[in-house]
PyMOL CGO cylinders between C-alpha atoms (Angstrom):
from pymol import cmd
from pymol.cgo import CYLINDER

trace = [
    CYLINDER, 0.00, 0.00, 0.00, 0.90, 3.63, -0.70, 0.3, 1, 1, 1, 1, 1, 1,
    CYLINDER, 0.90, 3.63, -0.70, 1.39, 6.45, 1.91, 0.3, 1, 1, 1, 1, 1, 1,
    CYLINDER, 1.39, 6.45, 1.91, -1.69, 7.73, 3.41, 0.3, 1, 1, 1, 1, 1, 1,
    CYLINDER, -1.69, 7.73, 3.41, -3.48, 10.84, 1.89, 0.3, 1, 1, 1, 1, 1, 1,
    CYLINDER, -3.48, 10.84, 1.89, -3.70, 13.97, 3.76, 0.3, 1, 1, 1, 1, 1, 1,
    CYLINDER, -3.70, 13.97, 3.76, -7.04, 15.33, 2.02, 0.3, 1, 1, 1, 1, 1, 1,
    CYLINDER, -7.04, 15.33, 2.02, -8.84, 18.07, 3.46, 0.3, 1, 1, 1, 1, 1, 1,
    CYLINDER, -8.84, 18.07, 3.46, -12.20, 20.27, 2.66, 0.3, 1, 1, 1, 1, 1, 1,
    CYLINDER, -12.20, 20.27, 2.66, -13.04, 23.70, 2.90, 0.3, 1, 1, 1, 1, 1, 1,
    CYLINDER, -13.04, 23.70, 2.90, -16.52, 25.29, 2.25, 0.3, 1, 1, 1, 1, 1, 1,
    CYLINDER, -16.52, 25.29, 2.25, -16.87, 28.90, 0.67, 0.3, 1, 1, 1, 1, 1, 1,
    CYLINDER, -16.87, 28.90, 0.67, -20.18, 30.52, 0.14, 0.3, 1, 1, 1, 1, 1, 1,
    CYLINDER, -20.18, 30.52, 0.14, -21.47, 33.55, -1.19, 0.3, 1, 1, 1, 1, 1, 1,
    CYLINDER, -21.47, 33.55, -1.19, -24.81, 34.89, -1.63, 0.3, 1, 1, 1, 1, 1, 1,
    CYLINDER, -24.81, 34.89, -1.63, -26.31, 35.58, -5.71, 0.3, 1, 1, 1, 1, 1, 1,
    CYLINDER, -26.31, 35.58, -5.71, -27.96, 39.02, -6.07, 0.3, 1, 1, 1, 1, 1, 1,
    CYLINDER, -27.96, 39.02, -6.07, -29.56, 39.22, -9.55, 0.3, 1, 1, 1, 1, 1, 1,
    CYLINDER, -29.56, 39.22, -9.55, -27.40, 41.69, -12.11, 0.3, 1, 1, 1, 1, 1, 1,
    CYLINDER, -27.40, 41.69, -12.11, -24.18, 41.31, -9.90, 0.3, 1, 1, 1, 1, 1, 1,
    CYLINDER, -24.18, 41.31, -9.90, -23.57, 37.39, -10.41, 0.3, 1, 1, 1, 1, 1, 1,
    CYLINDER, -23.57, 37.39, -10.41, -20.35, 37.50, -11.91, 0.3, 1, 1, 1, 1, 1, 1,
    CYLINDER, -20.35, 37.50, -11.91, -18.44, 40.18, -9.47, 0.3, 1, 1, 1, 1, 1, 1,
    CYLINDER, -18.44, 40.18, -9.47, -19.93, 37.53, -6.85, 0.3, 1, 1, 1, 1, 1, 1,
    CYLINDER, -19.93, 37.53, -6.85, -18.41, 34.75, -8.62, 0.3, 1, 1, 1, 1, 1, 1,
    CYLINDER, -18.41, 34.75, -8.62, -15.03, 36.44, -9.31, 0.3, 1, 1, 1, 1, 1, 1,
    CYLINDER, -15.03, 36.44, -9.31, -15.01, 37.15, -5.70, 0.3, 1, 1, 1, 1, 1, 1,
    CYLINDER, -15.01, 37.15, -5.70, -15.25, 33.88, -4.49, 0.3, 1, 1, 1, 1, 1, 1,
    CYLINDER, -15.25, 33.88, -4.49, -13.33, 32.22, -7.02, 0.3, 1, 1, 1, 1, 1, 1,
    CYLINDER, -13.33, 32.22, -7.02, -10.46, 35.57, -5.60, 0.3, 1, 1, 1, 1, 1, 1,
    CYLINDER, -10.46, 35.57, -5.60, -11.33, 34.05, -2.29, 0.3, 1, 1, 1, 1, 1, 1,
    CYLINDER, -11.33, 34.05, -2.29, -10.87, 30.80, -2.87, 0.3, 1, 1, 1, 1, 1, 1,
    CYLINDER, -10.87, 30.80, -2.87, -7.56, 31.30, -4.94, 0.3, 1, 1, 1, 1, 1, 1,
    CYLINDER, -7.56, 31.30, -4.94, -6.13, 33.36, -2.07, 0.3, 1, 1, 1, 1, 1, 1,
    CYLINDER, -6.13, 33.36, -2.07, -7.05, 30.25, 0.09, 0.3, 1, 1, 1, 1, 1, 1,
    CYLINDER, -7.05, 30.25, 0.09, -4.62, 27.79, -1.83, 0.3, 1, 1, 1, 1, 1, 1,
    CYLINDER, -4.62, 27.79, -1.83, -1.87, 30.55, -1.84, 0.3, 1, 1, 1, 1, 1, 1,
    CYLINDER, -1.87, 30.55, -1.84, -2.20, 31.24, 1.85, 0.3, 1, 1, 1, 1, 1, 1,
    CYLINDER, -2.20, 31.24, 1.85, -2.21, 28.18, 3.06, 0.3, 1, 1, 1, 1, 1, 1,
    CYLINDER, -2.21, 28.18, 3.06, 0.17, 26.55, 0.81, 0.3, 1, 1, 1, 1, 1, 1,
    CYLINDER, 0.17, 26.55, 0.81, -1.57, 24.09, -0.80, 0.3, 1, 1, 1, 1, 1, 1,
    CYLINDER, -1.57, 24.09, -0.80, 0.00, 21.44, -2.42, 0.3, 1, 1, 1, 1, 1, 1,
    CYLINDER, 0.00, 21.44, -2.42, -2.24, 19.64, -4.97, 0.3, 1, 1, 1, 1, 1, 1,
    CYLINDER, -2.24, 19.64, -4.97, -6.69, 20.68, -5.22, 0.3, 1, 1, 1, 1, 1, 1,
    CYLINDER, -6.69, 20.68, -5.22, -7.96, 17.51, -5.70, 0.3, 1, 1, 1, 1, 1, 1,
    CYLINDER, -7.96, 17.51, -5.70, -11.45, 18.62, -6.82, 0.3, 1, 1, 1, 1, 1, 1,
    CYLINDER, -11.45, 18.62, -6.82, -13.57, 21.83, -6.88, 0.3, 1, 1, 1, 1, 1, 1,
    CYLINDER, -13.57, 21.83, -6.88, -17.64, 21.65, -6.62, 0.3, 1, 1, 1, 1, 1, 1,
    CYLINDER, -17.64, 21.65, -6.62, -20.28, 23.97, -7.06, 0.3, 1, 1, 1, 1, 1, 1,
    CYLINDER, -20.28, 23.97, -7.06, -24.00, 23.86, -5.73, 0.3, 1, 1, 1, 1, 1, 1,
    CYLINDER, -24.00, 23.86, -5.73, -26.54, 26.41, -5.44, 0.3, 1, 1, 1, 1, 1, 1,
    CYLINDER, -26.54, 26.41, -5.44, -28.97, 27.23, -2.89, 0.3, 1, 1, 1, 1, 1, 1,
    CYLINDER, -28.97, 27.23, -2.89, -32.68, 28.61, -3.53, 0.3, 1, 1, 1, 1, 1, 1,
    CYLINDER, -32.68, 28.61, -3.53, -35.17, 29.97, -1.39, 0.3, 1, 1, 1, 1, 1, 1,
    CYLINDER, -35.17, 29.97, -1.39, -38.86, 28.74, -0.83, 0.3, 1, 1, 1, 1, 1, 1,
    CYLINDER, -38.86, 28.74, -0.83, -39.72, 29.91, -4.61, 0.3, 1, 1, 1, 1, 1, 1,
    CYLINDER, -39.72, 29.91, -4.61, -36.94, 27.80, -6.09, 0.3, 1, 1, 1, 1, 1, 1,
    CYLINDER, -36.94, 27.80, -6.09, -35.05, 30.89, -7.28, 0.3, 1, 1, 1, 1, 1, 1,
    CYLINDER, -35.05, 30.89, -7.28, -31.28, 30.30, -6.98, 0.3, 1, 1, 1, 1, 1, 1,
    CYLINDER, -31.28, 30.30, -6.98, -29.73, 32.75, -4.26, 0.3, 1, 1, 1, 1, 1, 1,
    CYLINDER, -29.73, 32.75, -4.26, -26.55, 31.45, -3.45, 0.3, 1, 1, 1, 1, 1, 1,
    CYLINDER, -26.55, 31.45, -3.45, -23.49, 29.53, -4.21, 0.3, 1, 1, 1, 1, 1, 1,
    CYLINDER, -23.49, 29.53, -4.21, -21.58, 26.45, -2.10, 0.3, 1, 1, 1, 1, 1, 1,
    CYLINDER, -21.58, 26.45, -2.10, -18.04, 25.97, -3.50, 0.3, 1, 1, 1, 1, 1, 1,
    CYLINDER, -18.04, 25.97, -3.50, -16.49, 22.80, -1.85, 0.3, 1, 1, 1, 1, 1, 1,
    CYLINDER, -16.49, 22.80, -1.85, -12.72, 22.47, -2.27, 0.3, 1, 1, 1, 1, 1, 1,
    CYLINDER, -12.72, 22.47, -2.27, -10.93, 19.10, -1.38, 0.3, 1, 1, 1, 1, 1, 1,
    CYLINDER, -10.93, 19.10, -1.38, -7.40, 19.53, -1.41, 0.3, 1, 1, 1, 1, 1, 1,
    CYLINDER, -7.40, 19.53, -1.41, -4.11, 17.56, -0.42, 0.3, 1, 1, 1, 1, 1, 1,
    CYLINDER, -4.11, 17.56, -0.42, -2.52, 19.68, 2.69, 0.3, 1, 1, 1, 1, 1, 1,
]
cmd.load_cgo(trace, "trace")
């Protein structure tokens, strides 16, 4: 067997307002590049995206799930 795996996860969100969705996205895609950097990490082993909606169904926010090898 090879060495063990170090893999961690780190949630970012970020609320969708309508007309503004890309500065929101750019800002959390800023936030989670400044993540990596910061805390040095070696290899991202996957990046996910979900939304979230309100009672109506209308999308209003954004759940970006990073697993990475620390």
């Amino acid at each position: 067997m090879g060495a063990k795996k170090n893999w961690k996860v780190k949630t970012f969100t970020t609320e969708l307002k309508i007309f503004q969705t890309i500065k929101e996205l750019k800002t959390l895609d800023d936030k989670v590049n400044r993540f990596i950097a910061e805390n040095k990490v070696k290899k991202v082993i996957s990046v996910s995206d979900t939304t979230t909606t309100d009672n109506t169904g209308a999308t209003i926010g954004l759940i970006r799930v990073l697993t990475y090898e620390a």
